[in-house]
N, C-alpha and C positions, 0 to 999 in steps of 0.2 A: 504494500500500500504506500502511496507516495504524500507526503503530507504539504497541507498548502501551506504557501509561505507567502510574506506579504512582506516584499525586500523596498530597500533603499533603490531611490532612480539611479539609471544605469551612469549620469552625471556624476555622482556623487564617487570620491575613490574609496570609502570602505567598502561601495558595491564591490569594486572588483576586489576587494580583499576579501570578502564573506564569499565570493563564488570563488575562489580558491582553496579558499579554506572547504566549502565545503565537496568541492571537486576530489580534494585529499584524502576524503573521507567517501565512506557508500554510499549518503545521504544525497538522494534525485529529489529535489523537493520540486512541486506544480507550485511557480509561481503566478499568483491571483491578481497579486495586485502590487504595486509601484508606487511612493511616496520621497518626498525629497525630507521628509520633518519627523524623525521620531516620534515626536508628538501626536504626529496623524498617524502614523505606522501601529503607535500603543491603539488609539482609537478603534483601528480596524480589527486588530489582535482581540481587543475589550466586547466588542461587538460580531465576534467569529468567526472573521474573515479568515482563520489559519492561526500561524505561528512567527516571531520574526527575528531574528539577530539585530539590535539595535546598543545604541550608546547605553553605559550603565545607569547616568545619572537622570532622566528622561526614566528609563523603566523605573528605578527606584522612587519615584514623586507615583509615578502609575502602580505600584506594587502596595505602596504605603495607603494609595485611596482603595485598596480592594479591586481596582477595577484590572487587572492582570496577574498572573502571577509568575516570579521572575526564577530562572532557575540557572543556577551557574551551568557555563560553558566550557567542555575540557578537549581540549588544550586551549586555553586563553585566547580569545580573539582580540590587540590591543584596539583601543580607541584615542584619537588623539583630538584635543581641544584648542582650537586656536584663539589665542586673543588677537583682537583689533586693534589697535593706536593709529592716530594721524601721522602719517609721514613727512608732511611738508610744515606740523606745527609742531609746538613744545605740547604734550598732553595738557589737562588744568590739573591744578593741583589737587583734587580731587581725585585723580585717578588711584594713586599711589596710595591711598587708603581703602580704596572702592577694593582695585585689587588683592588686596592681602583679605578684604572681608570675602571675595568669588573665592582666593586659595583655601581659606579656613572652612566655606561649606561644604564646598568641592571635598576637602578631606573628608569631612563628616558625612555626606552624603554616600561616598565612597567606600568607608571605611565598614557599612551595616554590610 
């Protein structure tokens, strides 16, 4: 039986990282459905559209409301988060406190 899946757009580069990863593996999943935002990928997962490989911290805010539930992935699929800054200006001074408050969630969100 091949189970649906509800992946990231094929834009997106963890796509091609989750079809390798699971090309590595036996797993032929029927993909249903295509989303550029975690957030809507939880959505469609929530409402039974399948199953889906997504960033930790997105499922974790959705696992915590009841509305999925997340189960570790072996062998690790990384995910990487990019920060934005202005290139052409000096940040505000706010940033450098903003940031340390995103690193501190980020651990804590990460860390359940």
């Amino acid at each position: 039986m091949r189970e649906n899946l509800v992946a990231l757009g094929a834009e997106i580069a963890t796509r091609s990282e989750t079809d390798i990863f699971l090309a590595a593996g036996s797993a032929r999943p029927r993909i249903v459905a295509e989303a550029q935002l975690s957030a809507s990928i939880c959505e469609l997962v929530a409402n039974g559209a399948g199953v889906s490989i997504v960033e930790p911290v997105t499922t974790a805010n959705f696992a915590a409301a009841g509305r999925v539930i997340a189960r570790p992935l072996h062998p690790e699929q990384p995910f990487r988060y990019d920060l934005h800054l202005p290139a052409l200006r000096e940040s505000s001074r706010v940033a450098a406190p903003f940031l340390e408050l995103v690193e501190a969630r980020f651990a804590t969100l990460l860390s359940h």
